[in-house]
matplotlib code that plots the C-alpha trace (Angstrom):
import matplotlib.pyplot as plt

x = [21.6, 23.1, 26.4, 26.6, 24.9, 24.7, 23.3, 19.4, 17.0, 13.6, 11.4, 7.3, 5.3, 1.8, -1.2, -1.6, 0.3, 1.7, 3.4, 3.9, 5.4, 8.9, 9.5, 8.9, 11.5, 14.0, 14.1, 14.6, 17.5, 18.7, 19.2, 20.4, 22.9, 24.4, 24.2, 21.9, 18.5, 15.5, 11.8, 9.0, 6.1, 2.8, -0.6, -3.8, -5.5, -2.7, -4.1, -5.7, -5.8, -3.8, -1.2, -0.6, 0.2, 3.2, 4.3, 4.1, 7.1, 9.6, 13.2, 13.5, 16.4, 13.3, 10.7, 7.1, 5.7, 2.2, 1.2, -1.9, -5.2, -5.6, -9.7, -10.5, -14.3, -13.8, -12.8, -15.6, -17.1, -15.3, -12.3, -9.5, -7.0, -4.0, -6.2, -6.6, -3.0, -1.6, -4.0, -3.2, -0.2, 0.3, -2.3, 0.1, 3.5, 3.8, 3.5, 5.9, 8.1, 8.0, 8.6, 11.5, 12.8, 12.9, 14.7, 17.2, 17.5, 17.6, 19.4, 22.1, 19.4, 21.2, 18.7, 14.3, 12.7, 9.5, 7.5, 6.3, 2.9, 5.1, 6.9, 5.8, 7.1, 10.5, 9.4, 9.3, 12.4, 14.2, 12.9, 13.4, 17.3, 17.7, 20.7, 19.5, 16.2, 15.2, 12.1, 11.6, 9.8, 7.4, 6.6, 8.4, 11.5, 8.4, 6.1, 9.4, 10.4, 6.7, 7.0, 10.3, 9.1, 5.6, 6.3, 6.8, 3.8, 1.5, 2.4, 2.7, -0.3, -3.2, -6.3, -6.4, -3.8, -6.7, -7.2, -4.3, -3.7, 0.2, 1.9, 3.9, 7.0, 10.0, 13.8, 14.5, 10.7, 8.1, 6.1, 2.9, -1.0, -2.6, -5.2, -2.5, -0.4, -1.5, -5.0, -5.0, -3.7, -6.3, -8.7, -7.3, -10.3, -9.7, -8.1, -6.0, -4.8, -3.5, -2.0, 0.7, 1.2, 2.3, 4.5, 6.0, 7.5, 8.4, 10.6, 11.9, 12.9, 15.5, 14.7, 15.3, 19.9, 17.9, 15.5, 15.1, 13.5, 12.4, 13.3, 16.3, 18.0, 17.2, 13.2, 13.5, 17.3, 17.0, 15.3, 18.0, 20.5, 18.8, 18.1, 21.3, 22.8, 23.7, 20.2, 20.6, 17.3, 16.6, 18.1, 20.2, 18.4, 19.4, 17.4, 17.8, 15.0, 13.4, 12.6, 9.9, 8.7, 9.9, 7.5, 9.2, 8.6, 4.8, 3.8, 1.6, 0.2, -3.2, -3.6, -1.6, 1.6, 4.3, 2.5, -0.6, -1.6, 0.1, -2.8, -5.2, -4.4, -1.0, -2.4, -4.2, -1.3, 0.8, -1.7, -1.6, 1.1, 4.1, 3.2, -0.5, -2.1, -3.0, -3.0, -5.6, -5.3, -6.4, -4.0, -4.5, -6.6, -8.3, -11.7, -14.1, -17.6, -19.9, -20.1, -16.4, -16.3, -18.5, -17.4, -13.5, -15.3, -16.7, -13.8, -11.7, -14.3, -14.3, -10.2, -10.1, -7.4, -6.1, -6.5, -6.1, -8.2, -8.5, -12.1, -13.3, -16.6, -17.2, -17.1, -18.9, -18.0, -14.5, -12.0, -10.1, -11.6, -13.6, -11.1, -8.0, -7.0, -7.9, -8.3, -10.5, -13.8, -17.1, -19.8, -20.0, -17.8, -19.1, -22.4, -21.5, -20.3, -22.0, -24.2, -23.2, -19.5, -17.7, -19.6, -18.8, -14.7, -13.7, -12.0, -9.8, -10.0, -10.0, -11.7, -10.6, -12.3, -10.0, -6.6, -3.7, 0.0, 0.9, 4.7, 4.1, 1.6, 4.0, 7.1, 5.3, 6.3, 2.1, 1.9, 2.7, 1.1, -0.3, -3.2, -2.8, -3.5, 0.1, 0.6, 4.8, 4.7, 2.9, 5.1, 8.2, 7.1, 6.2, 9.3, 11.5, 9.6, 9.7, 5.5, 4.7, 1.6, -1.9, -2.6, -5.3, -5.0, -6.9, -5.9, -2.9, 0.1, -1.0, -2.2, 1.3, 2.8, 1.0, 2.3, 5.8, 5.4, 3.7, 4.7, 8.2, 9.9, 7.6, 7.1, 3.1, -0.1, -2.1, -6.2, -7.8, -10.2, -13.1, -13.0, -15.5, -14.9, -13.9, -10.9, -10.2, -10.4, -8.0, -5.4, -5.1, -4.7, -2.0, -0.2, -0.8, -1.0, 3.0, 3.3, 3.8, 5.6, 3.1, 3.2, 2.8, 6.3, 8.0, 6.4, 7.4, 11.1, 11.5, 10.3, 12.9, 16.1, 14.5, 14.6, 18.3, 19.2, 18.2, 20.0, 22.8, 22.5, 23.6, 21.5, 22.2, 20.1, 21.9, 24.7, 28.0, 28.7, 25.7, 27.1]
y = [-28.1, -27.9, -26.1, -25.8, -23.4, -19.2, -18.1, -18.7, -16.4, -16.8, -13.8, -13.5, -11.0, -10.9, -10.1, -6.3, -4.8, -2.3, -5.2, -7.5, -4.4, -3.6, -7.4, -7.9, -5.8, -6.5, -10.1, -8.9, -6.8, -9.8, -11.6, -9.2, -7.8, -9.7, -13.4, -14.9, -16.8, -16.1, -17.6, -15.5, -16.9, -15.6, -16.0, -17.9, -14.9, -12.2, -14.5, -11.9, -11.0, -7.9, -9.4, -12.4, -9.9, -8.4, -12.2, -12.9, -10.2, -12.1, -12.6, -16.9, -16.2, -15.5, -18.6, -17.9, -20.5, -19.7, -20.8, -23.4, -21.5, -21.1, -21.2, -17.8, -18.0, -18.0, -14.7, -11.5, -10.4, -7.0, -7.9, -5.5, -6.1, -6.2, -9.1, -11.1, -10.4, -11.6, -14.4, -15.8, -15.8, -17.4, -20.1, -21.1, -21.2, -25.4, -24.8, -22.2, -24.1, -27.7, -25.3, -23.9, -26.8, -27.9, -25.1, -25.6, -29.2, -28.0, -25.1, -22.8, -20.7, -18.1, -16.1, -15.8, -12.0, -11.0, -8.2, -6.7, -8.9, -12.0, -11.6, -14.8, -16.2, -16.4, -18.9, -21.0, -19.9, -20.5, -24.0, -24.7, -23.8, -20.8, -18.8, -15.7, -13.8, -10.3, -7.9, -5.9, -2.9, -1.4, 1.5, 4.8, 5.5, 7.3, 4.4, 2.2, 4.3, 4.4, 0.7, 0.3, 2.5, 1.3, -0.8, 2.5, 4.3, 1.9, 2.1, 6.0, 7.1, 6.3, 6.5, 6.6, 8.5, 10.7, 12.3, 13.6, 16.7, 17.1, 15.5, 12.3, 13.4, 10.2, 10.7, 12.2, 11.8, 15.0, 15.6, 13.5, 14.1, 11.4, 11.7, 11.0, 7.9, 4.7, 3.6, 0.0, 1.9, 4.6, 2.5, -0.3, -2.5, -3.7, -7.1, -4.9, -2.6, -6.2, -7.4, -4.1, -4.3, -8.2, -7.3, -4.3, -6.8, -9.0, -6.6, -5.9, -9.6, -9.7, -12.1, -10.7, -10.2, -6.4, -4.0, -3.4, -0.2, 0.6, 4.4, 6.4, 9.3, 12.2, 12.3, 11.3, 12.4, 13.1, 9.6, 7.9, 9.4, 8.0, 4.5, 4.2, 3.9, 0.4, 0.4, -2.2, -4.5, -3.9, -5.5, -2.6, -0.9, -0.4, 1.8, 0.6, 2.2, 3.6, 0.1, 0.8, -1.0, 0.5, 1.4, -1.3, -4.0, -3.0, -3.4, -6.1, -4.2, -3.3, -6.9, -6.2, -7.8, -6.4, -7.3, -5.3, -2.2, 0.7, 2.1, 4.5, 6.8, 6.9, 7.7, 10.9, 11.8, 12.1, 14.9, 16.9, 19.7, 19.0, 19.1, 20.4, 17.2, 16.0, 12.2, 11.5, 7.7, 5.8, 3.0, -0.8, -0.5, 2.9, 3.4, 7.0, 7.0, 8.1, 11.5, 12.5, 10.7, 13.2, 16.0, 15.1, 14.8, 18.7, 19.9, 18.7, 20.2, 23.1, 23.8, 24.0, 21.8, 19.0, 15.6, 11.8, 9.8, 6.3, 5.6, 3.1, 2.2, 3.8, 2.2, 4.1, 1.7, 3.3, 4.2, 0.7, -0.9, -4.2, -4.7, -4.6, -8.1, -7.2, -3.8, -3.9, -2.1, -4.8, -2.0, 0.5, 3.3, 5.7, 5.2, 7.1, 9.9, 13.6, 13.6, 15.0, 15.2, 13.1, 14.9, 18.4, 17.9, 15.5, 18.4, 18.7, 14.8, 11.5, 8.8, 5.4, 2.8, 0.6, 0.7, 2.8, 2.1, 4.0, 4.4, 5.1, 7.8, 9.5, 8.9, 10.8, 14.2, 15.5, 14.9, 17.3, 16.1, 13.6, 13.8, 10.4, 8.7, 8.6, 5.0, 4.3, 2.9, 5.9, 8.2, 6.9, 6.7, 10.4, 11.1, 9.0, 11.0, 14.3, 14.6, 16.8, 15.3, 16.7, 14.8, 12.7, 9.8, 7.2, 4.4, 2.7, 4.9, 7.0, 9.7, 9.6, 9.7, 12.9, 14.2, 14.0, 15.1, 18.4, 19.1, 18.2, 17.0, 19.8, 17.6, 17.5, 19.9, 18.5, 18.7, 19.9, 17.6, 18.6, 18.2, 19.5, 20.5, 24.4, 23.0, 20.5, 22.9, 25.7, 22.6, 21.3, 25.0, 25.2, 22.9, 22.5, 26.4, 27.0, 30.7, 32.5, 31.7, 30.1, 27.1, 25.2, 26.2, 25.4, 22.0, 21.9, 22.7, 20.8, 17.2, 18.1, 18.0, 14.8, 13.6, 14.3, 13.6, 10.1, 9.4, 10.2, 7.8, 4.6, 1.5, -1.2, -4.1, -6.4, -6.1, -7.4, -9.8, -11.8, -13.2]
z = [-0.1, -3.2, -3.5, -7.1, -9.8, -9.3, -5.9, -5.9, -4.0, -3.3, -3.1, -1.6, -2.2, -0.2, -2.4, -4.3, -7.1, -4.6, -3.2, -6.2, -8.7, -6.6, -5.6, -9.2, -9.9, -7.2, -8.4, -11.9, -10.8, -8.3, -11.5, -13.7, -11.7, -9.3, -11.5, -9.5, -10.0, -8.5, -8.0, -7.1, -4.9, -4.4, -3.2, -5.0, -4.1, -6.4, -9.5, -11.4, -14.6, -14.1, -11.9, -14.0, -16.8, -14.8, -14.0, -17.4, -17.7, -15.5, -17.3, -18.2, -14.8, -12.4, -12.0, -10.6, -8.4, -6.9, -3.3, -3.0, -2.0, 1.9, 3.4, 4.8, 4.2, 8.6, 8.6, 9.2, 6.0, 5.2, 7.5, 6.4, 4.0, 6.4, 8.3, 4.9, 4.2, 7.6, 7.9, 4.3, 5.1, 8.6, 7.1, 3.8, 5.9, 5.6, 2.1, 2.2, 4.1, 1.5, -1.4, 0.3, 1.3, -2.1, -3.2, -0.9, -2.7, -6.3, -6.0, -4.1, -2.4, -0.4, 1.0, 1.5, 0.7, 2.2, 2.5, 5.4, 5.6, 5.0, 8.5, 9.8, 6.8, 8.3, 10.6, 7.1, 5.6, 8.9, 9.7, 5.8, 6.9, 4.5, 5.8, 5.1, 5.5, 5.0, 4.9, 1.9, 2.4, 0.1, 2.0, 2.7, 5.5, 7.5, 7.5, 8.3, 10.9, 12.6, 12.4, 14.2, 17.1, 17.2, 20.4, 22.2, 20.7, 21.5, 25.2, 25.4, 23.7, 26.1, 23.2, 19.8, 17.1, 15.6, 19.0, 19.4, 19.9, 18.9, 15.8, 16.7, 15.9, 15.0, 14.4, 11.3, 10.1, 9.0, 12.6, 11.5, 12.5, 14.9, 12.0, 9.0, 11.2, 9.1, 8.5, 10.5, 13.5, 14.2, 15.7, 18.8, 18.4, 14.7, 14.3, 11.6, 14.3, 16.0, 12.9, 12.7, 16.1, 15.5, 12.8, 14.6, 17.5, 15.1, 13.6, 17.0, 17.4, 14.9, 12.9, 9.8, 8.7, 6.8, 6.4, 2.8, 1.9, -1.6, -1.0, -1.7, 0.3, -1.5, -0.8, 2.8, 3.8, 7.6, 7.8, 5.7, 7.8, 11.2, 10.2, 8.8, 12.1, 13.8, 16.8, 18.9, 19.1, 15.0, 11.8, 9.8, 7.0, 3.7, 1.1, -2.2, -3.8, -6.3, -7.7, -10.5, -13.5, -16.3, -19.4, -21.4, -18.6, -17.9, -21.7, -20.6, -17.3, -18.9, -20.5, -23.3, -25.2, -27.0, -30.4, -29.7, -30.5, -28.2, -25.3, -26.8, -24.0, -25.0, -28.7, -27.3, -25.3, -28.4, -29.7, -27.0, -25.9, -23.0, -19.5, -20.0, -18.7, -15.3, -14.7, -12.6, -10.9, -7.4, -7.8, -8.0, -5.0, -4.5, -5.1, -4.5, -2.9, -5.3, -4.0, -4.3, -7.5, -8.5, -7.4, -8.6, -12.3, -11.5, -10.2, -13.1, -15.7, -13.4, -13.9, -17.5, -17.6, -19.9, -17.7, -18.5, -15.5, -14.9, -13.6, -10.9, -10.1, -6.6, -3.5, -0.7, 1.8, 2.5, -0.3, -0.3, -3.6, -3.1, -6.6, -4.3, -6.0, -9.9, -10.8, -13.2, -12.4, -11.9, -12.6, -15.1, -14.2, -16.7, -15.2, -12.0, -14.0, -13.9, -17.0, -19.8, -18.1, -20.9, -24.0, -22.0, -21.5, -25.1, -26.3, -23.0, -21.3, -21.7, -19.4, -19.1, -17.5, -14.5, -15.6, -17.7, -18.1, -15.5, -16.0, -19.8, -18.8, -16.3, -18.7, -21.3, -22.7, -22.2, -18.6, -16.5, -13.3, -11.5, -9.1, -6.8, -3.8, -2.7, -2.9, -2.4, -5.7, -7.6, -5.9, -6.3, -10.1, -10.2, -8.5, -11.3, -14.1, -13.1, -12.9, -9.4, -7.4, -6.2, -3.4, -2.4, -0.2, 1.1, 3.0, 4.4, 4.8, 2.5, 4.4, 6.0, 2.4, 1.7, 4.9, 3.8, 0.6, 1.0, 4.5, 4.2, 0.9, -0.8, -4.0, -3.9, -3.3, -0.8, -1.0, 2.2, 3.6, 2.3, -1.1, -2.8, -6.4, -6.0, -3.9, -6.5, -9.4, -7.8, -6.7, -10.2, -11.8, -8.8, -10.1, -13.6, -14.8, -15.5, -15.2, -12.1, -8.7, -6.8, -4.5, -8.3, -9.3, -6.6, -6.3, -10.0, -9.3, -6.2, -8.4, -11.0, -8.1, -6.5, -10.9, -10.8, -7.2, -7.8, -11.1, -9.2, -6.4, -7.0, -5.9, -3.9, -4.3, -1.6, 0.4, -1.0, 2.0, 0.7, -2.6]

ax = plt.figure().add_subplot(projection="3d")
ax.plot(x, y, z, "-o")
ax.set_aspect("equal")
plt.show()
């Protein structure tokens, strides 16, 4: 290994933006702020358009080198997106381990980053002889916390989570519904469920120096405070969080550069009044069935409210996009639209089709709240802007996410599970209608301390010992 040059670390992020954006940003601020260099490696399968438009961001201090493509055409068609994740993963670590071994040749690399999916990926970075390795977390304290003491759940609960009768309840963690624990976990026969479990002893093993989680302690204090402390039989965990992409890093997130012309959606936001709108948007990844796409287009016609949505095509196979990859919509969204639904609500909403600059949108001065499906990402930026949440979740941690944001932070109106578009209507008034006391204001209120909490906080990207 070379001993000369800045300190080098090499970061991985498995595919999705929700995994891609904060590593993005955690090697930008590796870089920035501590003098080192960084190279970012990803999958064949993150090479979409919108993803290579947030590469295409990276500072000339932070190299991107993709991974060679992996065969999974063996796997189940419709095998869930933790199995793809895992399994392209497992499958690319001798490529992993020739690029890191290079690295180790060419420059002072002090230390591998993964995220959770990329767990194996240590077997790599250790046999490659990189000192040391660490998890990055792009989830929430909860979902890390669920994690850590999955071992122990899987022996004491006899059947499934969504049978449960009582809340599993964690250290310092919101008591959680069986029905609301994580997606891959709710049924035992899934290779998925299998995959978490595998990463969960993993974890156990200590194989990773830290846990780092992209959360700070102000949204999840009593769950700071608890995995704070030195646990025997666990790496220590370090919340460095809220790692976002700013606006002016994502100018090229919908495909654009700096030297073309600003979002139209932004245009229209600039006509209308502060805080009146609702930003309505699934994520990367999320996708309606037809049905509830419909009835979310009612609803918001139904509230009289200002709203900005980003439209997907539907996907009534589950609510996980078949666009999970590239999030740009292969049918027609429009198409699936009540009729008459756009013509009826241009004088109060704007629909765009697949994608919106998401931090731009909640940054701006119109937007006054944001109905989501509580993706870690999309939270935390809600939570950086000051916009309170409507929430809607769908897969992954998400229903946990919701959990702790209604239920115990108290920075988000939960829908009820039926969602038909009465409920969708009166939730949106809730929380976009400013006068009065209701559950609204105080939603309102409680996004604006969390705003200030965390400029406050400083963040810690990686602990001084490791320079």
């Amino acid at each position: 290994m070379t001993t000369s040059g800045p300190p080098h670390v090499a970061l991985l992020a498995t595919p999705g933006m929700g995994h891609l954006i904060p590593l993005v940003e955690l090697a930008r601020r590796v870089a920035s702020r501590h003098g080192a260099t960084a190279t970012l490696l990803t999958f064949a399968s993150t090479a979409s358009a919108t993803q290579r438009a947030v590469l295409a961001s990276l500072p000339p201090t932070v190299s991107h080198r993709p991974l060679p493509p992996v065969d999974l055409s063996d796997l189940p068609r419709g095998a869930a997106i933790e199995t793809l994740m895992h399994e392209e993963c497992a499958r690319s670590l001798p490529a992993l381990e020739d690029i890191l071994a290079d690295l180790r040749r060419t420059t002072r690399l002090v230390a591998f980053v993964t995220d959770m999916f990329g767990v194996d990926s240590l077997d790599a970075a250790r046999d490659a002889g990189v000192e040391r390795r660490c998890l990055f977390m792009t989830v929430s304290l909860h979902s890390v916390s669920l994690i850590l003491h999955l071992p122990e759940l899987v022996l004491s609960v006899p059947g499934e989570f969504r049978d449960l009768e009582e809340p599993v309840r964690l250290p310092g963690c919101v008591p959680i519904p069986g029905a609301d624990i994580i997606s891959p976990l709710q049924d035992r026969s899934s290779p998925a469920y299998g995959s978490i479990v595998h990463i969960a002893a993993r974890f156990r093993k200590n194989e990773a120096d830290a846990l780092l989680v992209n959360s700070f302690d102000a949204v999840e204090p009593d769950a700071a405070a608890v995995l704070r402390q030195t646990t025997p039989g666990r790496p220590p965990v370090f919340p460095i969080g809220p790692l976002i992409l700013t606006a002016a890093k994502t100018s090229g997130a919908n495909g654009t550069t700096p030297h073309q012309p600003r979002a139209a959606c932004l245009e229209w936001l600039d006509r209308q009044p502060a805080r009146s709108v609702i930003f309505v948007s699934f994520g990367s990844g999320g996708a309606l069935p037809a049905e509830q796409m419909r009835e979310l287009a009612l609803g918001l016609e139904l509230s009289g409210q200002r709203f900005l949505w980003v439209v997907r095509s539907p996907s009534d196979e589950g609510s996980l996009s078949e666009n999970y990859y590239d999030a740009a919509s292969k049918k027609d969204p429009f198409a699936y639209l009540p009729e008459g639904f756009v013509e009826r609500t241009k004088d109060v909403g704007l629909v765009v089709p697949s994608w919106a600059p998401q931090t731009e949108v909640l940054g701006h001065d119109a937007t006054g709240g944001f109905l989501t499906h509580c993706g870690w990402n999309s939270t935390l930026e809600s939570l950086v802007h000051g916009v309170p949440m409507v929430a809607w979740p769908l897969f992954a941690e998400q229903r946990m996410n919701a959990v702790m944001l209604a239920e115990g932070v108290g920075a988000a109106i939960r829908l009820p599970e039926v969602k038909d578009r009465e409920a969708i209507a009166v939730a949106v008034r809730e929380l976009m209608v400013m006068a009065g006391e209701g559950k609204g204001a105080v939603v309102r209120a409680k996004v604006v301390e969390l705003q200030k909490a965390r400029q406050r906080d400083s963040v810690k990207v990686v602990p001084r010992q490791w320079h």
